[in-house]
PDB file with SEQRES, HELIX, SHEET and CRYST1 records, atoms N, CA, C and O in Angstrom:
SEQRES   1 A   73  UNK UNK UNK UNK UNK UNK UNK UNK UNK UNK UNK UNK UNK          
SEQRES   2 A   73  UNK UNK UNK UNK UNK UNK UNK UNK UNK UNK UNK UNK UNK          
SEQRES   3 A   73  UNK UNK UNK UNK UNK UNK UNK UNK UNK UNK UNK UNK UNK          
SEQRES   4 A   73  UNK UNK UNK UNK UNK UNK UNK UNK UNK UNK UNK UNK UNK          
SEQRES   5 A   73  UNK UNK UNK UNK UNK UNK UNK UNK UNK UNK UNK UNK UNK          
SEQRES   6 A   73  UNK UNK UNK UNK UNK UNK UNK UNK                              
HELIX    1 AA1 UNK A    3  UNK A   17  1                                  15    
HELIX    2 AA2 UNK A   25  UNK A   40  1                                  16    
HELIX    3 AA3 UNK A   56  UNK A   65  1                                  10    
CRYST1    1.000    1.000    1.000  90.00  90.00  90.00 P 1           1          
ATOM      1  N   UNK A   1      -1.516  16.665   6.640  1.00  0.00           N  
ATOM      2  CA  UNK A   1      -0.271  16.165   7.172  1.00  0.00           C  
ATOM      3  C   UNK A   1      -0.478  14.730   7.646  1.00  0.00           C  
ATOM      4  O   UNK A   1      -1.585  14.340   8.018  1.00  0.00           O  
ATOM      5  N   UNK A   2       0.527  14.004   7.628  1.00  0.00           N  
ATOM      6  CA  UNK A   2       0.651  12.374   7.655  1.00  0.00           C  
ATOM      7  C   UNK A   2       1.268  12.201   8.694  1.00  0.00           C  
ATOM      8  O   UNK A   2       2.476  12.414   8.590  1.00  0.00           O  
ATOM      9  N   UNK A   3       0.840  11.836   9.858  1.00  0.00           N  
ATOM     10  CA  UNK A   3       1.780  11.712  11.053  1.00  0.00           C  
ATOM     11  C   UNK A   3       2.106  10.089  10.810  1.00  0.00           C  
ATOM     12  O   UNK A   3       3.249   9.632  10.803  1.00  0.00           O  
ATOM     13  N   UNK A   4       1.079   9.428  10.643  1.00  0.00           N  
ATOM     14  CA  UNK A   4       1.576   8.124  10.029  1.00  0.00           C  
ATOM     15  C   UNK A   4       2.421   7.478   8.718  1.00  0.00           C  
ATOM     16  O   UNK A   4       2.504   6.357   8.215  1.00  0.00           O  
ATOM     17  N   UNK A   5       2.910   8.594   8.487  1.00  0.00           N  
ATOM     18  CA  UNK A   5       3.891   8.107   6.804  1.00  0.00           C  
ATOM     19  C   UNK A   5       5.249   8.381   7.750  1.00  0.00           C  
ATOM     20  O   UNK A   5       6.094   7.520   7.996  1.00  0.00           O  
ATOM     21  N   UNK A   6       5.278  10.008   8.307  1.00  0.00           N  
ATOM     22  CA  UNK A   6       6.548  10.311   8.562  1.00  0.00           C  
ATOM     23  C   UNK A   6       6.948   9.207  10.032  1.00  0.00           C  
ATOM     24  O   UNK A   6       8.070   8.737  10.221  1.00  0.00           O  
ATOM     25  N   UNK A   7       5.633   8.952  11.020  1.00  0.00           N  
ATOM     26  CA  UNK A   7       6.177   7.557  11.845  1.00  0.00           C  
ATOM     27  C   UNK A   7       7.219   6.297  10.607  1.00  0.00           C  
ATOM     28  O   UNK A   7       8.359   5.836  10.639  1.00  0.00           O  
ATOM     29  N   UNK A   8       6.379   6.207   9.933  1.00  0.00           N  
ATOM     30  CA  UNK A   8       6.489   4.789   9.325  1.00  0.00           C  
ATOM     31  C   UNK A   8       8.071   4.924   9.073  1.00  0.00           C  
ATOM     32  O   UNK A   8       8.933   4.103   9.384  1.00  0.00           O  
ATOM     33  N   UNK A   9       8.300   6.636   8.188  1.00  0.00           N  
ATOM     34  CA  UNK A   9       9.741   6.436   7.609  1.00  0.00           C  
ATOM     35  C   UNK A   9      10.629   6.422   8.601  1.00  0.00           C  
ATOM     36  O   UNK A   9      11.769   5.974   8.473  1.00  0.00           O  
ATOM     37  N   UNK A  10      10.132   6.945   9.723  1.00  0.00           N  
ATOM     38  CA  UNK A  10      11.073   6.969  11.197  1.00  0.00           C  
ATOM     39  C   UNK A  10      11.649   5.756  11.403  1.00  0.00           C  
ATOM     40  O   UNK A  10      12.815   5.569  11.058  1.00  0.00           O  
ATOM     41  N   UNK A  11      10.876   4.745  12.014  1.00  0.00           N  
ATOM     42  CA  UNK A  11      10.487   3.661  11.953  1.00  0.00           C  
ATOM     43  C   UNK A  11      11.731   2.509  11.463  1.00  0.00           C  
ATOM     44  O   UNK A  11      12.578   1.777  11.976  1.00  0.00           O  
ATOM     45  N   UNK A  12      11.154   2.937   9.985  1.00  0.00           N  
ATOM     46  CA  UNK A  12      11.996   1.842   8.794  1.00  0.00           C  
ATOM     47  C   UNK A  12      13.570   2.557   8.946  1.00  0.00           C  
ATOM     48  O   UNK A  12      14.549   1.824   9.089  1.00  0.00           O  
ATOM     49  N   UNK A  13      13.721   4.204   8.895  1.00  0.00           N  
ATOM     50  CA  UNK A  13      15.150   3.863   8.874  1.00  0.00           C  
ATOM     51  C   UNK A  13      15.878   3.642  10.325  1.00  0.00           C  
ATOM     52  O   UNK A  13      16.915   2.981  10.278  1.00  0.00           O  
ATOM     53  N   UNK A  14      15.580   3.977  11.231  1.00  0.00           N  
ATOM     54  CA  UNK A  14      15.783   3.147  12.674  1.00  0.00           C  
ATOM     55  C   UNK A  14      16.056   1.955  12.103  1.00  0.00           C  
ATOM     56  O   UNK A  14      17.159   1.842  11.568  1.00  0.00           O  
ATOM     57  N   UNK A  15      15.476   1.239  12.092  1.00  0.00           N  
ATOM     58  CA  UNK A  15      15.524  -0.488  11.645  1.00  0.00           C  
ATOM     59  C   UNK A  15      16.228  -1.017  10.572  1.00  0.00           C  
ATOM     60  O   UNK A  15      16.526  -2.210  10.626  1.00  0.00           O  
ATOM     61  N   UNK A  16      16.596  -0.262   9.471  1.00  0.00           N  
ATOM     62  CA  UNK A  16      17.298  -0.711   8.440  1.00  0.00           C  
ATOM     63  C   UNK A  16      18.454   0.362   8.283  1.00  0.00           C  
ATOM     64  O   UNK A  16      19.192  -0.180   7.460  1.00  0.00           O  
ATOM     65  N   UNK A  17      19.051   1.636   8.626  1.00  0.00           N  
ATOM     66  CA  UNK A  17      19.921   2.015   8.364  1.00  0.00           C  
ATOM     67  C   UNK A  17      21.080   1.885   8.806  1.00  0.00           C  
ATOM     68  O   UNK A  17      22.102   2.045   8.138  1.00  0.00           O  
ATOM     69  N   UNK A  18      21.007   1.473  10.390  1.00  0.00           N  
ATOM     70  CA  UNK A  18      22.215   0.764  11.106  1.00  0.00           C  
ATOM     71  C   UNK A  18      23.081  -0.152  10.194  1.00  0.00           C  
ATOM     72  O   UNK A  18      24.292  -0.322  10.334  1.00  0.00           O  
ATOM     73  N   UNK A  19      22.390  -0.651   9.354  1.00  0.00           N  
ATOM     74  CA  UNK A  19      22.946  -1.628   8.848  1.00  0.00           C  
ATOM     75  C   UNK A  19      23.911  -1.225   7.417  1.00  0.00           C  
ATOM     76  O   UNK A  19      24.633  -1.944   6.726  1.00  0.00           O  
ATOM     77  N   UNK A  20      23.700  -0.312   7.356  1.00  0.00           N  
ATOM     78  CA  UNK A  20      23.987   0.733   6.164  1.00  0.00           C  
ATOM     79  C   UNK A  20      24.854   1.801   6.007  1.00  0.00           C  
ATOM     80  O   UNK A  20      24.421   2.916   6.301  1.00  0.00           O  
ATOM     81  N   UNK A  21      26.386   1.652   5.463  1.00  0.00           N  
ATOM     82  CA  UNK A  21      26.563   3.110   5.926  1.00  0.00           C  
ATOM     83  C   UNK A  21      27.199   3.646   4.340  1.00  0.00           C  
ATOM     84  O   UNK A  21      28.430   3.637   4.347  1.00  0.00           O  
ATOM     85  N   UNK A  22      26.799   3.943   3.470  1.00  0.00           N  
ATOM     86  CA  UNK A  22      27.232   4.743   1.781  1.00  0.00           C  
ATOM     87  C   UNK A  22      27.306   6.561   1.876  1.00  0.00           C  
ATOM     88  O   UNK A  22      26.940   7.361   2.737  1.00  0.00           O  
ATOM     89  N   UNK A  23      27.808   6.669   0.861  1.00  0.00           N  
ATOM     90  CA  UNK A  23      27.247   7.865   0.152  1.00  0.00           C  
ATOM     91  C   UNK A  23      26.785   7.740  -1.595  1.00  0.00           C  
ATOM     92  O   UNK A  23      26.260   8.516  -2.394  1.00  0.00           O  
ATOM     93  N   UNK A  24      27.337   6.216  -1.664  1.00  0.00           N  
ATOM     94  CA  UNK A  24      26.861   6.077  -2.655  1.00  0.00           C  
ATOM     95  C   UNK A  24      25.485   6.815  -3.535  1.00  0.00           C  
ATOM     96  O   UNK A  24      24.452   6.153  -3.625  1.00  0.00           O  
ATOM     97  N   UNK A  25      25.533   7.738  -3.949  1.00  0.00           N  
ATOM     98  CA  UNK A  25      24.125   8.044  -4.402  1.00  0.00           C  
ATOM     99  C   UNK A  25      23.031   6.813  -4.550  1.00  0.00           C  
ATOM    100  O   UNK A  25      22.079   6.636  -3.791  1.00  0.00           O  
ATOM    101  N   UNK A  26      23.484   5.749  -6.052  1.00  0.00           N  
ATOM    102  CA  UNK A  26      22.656   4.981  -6.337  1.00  0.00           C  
ATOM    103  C   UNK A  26      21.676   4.063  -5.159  1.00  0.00           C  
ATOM    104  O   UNK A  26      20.466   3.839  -5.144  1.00  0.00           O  
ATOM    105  N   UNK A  27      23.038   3.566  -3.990  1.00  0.00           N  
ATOM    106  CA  UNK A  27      22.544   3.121  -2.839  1.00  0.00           C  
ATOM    107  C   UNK A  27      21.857   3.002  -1.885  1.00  0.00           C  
ATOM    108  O   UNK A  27      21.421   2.144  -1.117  1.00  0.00           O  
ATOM    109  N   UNK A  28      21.820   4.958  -2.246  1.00  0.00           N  
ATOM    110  CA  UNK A  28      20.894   5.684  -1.081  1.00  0.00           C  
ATOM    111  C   UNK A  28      19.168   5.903  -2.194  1.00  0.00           C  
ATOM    112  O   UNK A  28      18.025   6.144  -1.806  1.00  0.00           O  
ATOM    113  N   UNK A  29      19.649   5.708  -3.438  1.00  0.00           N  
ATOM    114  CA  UNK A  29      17.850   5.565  -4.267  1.00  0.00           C  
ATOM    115  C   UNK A  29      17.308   4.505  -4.042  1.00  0.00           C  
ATOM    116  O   UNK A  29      16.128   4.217  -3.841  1.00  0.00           O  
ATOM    117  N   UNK A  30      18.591   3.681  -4.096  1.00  0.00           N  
ATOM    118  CA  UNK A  30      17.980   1.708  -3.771  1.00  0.00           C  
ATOM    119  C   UNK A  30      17.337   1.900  -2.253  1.00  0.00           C  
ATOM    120  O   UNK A  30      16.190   1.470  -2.133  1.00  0.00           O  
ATOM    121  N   UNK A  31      17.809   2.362  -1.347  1.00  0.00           N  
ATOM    122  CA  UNK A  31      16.962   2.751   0.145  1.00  0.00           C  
ATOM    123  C   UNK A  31      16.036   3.514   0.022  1.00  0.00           C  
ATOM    124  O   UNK A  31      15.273   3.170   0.924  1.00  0.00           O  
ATOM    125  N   UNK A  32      15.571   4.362  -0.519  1.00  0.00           N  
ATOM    126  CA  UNK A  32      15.141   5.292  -0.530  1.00  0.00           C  
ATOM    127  C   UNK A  32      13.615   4.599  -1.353  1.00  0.00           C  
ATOM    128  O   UNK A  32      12.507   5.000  -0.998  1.00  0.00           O  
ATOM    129  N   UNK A  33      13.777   3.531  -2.468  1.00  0.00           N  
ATOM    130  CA  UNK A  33      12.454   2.689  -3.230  1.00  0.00           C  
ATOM    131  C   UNK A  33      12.410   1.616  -2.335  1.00  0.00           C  
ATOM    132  O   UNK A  33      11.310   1.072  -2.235  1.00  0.00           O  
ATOM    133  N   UNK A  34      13.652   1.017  -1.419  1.00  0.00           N  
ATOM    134  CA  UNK A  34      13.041   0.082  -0.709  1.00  0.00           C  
ATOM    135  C   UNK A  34      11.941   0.087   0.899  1.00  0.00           C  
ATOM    136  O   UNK A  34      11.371  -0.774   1.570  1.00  0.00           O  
ATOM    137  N   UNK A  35      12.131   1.852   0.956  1.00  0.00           N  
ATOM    138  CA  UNK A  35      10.846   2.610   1.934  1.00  0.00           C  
ATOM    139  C   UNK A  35       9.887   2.391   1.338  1.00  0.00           C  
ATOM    140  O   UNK A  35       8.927   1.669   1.605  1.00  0.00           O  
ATOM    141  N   UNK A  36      10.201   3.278   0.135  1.00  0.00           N  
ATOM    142  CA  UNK A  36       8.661   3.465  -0.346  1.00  0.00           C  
ATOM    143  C   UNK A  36       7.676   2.260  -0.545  1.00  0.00           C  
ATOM    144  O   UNK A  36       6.489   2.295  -0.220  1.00  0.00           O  
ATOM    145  N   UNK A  37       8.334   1.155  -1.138  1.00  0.00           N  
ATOM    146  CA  UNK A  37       7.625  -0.407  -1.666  1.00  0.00           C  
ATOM    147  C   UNK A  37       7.328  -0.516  -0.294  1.00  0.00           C  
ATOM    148  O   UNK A  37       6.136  -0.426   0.000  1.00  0.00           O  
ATOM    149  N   UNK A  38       8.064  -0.674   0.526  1.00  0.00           N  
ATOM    150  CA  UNK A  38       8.075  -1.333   2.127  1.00  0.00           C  
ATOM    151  C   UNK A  38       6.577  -0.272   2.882  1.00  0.00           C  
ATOM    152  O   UNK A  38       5.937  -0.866   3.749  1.00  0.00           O  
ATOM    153  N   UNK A  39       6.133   1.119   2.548  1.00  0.00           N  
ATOM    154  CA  UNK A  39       5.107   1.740   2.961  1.00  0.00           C  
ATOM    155  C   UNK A  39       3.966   1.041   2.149  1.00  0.00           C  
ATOM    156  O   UNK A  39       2.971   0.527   2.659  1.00  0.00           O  
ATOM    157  N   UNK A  40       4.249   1.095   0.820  1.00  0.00           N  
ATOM    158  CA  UNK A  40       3.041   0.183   0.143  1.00  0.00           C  
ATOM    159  C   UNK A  40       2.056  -0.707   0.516  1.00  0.00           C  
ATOM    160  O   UNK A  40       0.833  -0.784   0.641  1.00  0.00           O  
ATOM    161  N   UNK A  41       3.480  -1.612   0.696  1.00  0.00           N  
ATOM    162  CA  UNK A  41       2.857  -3.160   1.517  1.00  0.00           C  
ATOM    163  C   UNK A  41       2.451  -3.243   2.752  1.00  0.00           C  
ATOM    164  O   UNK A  41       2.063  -4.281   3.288  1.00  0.00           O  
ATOM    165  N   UNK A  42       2.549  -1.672   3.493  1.00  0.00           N  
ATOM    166  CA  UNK A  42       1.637  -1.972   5.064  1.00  0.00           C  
ATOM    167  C   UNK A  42       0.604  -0.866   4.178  1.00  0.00           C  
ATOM    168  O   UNK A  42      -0.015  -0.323   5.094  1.00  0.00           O  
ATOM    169  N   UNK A  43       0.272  -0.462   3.315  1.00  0.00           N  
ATOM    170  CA  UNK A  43      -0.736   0.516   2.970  1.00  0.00           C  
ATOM    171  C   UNK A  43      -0.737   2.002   3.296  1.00  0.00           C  
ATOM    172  O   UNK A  43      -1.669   2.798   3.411  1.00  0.00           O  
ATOM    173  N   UNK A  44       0.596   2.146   3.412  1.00  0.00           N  
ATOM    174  CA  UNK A  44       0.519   3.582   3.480  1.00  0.00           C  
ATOM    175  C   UNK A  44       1.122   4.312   1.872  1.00  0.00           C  
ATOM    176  O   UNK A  44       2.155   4.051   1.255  1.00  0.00           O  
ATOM    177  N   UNK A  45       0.222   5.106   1.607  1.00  0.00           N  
ATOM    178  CA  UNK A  45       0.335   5.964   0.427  1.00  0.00           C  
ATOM    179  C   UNK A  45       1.329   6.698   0.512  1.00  0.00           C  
ATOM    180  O   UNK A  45       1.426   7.209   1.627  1.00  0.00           O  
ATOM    181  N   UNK A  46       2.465   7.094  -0.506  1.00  0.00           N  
ATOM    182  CA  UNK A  46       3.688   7.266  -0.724  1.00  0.00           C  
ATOM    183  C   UNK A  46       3.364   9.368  -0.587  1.00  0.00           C  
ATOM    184  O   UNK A  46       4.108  10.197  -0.063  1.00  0.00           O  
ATOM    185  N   UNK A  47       2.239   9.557  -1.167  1.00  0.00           N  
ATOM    186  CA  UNK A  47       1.870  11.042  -0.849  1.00  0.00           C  
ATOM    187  C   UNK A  47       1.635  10.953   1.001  1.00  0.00           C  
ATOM    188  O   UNK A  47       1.906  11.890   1.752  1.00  0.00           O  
ATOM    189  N   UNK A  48       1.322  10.193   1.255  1.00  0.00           N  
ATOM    190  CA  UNK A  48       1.639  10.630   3.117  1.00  0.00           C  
ATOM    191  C   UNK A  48       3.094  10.356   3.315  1.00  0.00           C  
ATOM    192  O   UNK A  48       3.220  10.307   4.538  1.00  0.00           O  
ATOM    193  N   UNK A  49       3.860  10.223   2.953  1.00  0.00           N  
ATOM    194  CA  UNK A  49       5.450  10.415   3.267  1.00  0.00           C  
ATOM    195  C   UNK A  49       5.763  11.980   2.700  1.00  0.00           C  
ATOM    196  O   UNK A  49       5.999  12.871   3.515  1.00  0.00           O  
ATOM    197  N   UNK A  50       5.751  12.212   1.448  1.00  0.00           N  
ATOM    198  CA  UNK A  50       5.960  13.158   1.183  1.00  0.00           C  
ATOM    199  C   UNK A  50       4.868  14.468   1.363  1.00  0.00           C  
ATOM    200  O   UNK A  50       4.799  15.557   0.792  1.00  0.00           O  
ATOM    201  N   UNK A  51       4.304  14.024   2.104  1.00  0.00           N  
ATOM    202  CA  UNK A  51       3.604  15.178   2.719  1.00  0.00           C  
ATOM    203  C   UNK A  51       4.160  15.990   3.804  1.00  0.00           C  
ATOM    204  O   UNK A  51       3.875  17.125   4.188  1.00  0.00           O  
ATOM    205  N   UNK A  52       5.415  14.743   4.386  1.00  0.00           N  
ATOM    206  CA  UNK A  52       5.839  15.438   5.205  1.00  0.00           C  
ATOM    207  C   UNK A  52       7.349  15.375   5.057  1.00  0.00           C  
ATOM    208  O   UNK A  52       7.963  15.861   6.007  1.00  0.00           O  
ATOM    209  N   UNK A  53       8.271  14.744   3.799  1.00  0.00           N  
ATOM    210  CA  UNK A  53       9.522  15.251   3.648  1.00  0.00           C  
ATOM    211  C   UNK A  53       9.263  15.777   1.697  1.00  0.00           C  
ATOM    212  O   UNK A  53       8.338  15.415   0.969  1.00  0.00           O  
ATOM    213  N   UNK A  54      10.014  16.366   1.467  1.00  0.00           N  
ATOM    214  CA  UNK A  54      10.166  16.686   0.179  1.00  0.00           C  
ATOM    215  C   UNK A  54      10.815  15.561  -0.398  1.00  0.00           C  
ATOM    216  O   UNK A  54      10.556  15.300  -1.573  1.00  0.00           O  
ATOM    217  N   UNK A  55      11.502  14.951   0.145  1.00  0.00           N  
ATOM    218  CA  UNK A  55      12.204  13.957  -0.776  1.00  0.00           C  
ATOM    219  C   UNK A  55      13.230  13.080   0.145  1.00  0.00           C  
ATOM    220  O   UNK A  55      14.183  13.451   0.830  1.00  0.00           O  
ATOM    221  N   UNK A  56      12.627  11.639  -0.114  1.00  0.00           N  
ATOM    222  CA  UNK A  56      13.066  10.156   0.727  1.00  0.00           C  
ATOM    223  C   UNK A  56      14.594  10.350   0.508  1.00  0.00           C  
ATOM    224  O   UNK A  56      15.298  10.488   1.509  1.00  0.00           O  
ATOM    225  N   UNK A  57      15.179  10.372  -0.777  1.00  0.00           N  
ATOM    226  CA  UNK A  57      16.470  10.293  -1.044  1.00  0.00           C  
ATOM    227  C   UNK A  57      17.175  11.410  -0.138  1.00  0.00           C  
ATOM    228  O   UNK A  57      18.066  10.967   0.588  1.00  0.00           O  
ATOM    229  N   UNK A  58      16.881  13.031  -0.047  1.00  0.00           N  
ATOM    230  CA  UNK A  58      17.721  13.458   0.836  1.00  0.00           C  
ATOM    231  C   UNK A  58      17.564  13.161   2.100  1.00  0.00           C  
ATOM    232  O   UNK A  58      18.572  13.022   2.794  1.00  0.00           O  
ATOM    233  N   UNK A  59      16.097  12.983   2.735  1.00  0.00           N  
ATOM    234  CA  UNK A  59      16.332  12.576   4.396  1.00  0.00           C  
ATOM    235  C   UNK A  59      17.787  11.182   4.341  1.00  0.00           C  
ATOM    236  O   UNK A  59      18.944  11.273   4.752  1.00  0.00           O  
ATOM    237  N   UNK A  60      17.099  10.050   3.688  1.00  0.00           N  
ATOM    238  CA  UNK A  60      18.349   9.235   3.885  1.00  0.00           C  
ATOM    239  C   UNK A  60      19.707   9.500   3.739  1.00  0.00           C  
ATOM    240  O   UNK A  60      20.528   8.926   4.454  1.00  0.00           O  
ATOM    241  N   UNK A  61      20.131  10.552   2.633  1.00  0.00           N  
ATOM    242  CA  UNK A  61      21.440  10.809   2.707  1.00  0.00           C  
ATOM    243  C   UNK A  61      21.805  11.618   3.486  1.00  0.00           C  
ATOM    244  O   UNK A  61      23.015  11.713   3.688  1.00  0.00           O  
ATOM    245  N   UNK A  62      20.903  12.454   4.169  1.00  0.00           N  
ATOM    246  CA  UNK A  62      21.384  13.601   5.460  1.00  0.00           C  
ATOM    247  C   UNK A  62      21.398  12.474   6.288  1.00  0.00           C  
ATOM    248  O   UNK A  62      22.502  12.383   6.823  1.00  0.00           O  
ATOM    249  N   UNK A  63      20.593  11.525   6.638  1.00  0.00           N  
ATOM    250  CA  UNK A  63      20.592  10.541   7.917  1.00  0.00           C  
ATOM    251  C   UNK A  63      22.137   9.885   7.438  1.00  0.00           C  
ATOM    252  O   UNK A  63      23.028   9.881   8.287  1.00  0.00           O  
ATOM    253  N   UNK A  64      22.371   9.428   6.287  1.00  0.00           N  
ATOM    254  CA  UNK A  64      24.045   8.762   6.435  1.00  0.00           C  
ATOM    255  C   UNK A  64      24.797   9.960   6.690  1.00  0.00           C  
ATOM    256  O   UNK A  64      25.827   9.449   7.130  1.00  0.00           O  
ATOM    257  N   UNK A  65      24.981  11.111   6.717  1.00  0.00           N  
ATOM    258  CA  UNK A  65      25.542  12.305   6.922  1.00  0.00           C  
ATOM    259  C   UNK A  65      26.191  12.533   8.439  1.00  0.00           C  
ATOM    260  O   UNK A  65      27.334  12.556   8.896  1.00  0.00           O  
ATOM    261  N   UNK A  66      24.995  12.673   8.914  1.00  0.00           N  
ATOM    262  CA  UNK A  66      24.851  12.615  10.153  1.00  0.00           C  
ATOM    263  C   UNK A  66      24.710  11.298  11.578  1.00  0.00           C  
ATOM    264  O   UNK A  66      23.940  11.274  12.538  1.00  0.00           O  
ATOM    265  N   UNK A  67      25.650  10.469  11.221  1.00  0.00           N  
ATOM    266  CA  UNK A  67      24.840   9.276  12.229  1.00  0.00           C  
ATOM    267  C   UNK A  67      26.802   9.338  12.631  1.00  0.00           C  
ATOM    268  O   UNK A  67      27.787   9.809  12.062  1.00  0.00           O  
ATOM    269  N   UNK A  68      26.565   8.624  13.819  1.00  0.00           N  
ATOM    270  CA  UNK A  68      27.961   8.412  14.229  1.00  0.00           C  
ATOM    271  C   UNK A  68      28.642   7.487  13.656  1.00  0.00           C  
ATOM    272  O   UNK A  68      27.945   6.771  12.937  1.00  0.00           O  
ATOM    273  N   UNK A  69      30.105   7.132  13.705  1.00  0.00           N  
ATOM    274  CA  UNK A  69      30.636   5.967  12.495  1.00  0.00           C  
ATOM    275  C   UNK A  69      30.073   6.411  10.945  1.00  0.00           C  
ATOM    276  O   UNK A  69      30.062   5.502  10.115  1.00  0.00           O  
ATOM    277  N   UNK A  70      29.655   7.619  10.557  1.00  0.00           N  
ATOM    278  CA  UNK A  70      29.470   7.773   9.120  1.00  0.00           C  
ATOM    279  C   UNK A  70      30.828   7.946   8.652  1.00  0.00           C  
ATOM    280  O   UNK A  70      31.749   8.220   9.423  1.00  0.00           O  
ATOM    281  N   UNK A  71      31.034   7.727   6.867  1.00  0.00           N  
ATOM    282  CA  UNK A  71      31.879   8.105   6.450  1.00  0.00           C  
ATOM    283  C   UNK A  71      32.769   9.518   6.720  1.00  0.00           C  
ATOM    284  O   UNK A  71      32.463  10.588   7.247  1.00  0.00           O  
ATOM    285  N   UNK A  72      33.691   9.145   6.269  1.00  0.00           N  
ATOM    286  CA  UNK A  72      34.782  10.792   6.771  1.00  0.00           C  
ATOM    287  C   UNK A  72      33.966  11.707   5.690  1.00  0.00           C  
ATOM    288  O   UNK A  72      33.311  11.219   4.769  1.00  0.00           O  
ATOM    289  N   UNK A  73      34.097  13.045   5.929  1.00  0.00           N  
ATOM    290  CA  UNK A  73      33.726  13.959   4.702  1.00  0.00           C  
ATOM    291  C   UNK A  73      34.535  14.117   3.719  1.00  0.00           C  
ATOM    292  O   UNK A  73      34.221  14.837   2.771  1.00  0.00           O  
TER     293      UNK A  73                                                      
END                                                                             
């Protein structure tokens, strides 16, 4: 288990999702590769993220799901 991948993704979407609010699918893959590149470049291996979510794309789209000011359903 990666306590340092799932910090990191904590982290990044704190800091970049405010800024963000879709359901766009494509939008949420474009977020979802701009984690992963963004873990790269501090050196964290993309298997320590998913060690601890199954998959970047649904945490981010449950996180636009769920945040206040999200889209209507």
């Amino acid at each position: 288990m990666s306590t340092r991948g799932i910090n990191f993704l904590d982290k990044w979407m704190a800091e970049h999702l405010p800024d963000v609010v879709t359901d766009d699918p494509a939008a949420i893959s474009d977020l979802a590769d701009q984690v992963m590149e963004a873990a790269d470049r501090e050196g964290i291996e993309v298997s320590e993220i998913y060690e601890e979510v199954g998959s970047v794309f649904e945490v981010i789209a449950e996180a636009m799901q769920h945040r206040e000011g999200s889209l209507a359903d």
